[in-house]
Residue, then its C-alpha position, 0 to 999 in steps of 0.5 A: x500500500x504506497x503512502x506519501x510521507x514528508x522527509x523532515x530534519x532530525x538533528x544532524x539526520x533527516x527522518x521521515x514520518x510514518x503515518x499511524x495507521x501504517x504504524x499500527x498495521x506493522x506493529x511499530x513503535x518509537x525505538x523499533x530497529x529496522x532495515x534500510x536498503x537504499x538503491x536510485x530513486x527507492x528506498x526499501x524500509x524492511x522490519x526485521x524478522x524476530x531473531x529466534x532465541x538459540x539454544x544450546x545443546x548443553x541447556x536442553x541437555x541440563x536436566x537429562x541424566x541417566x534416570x531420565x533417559x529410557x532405553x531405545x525400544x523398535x516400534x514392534x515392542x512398543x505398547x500403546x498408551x493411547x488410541x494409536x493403531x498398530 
C-alpha cells in the first residue's frame, strides 16, 4: 500500500514520518530497529524478522541424566498408551 510521507530534519539526520495507521498495521513503535536498503530513486524500509532465541545443546541437555533417559525400544515392542493403531 504506497503512502506519501514528508522527509523532515532530525538533528544532524533527516527522518521521515510514518503515518499511524501504517504504524499500527506493522506493529511499530518509537525505538523499533529496522532495515534500510537504499538503491536510485527507492528506498526499501524492511522490519526485521524476530531473531529466534538459540539454544544450546548443553541447556536442553541440563536436566537429562541417566534416570531420565529410557532405553531405545523398535516400534514392534512398543505398547500403546493411547488410541494409536498398530
Amino acid at each position: 500500500m504506497a503512502t506519501n510521507a514528508k522527509i523532515m530534519k532530525g538533528g544532524n539526520s533527516v527522518a521521515m514520518r510514518i503515518p499511524h495507521s501504517t504504524a499500527k498495521r506493522l506493529a511499530l513503535k518509537a525505538g523499533t530497529n529496522v532495515e534500510i536498503d537504499d538503491e536510485p530513486s527507492k528506498i526499501t524500509i524492511r522490519i526485521p524478522r524476530a531473531r529466534v532465541n538459540r539454544v544450546s545443546l548443553d541447556s536442553l541437555l541440563k536436566g537429562v541424566s541417566p534416570s531420565t533417559v529410557t532405553r531405545d525400544c523398535e516400534w514392534d515392542e512398543a505398547v500403546a498408551v493411547g488410541r494409536e493403531v498398530w
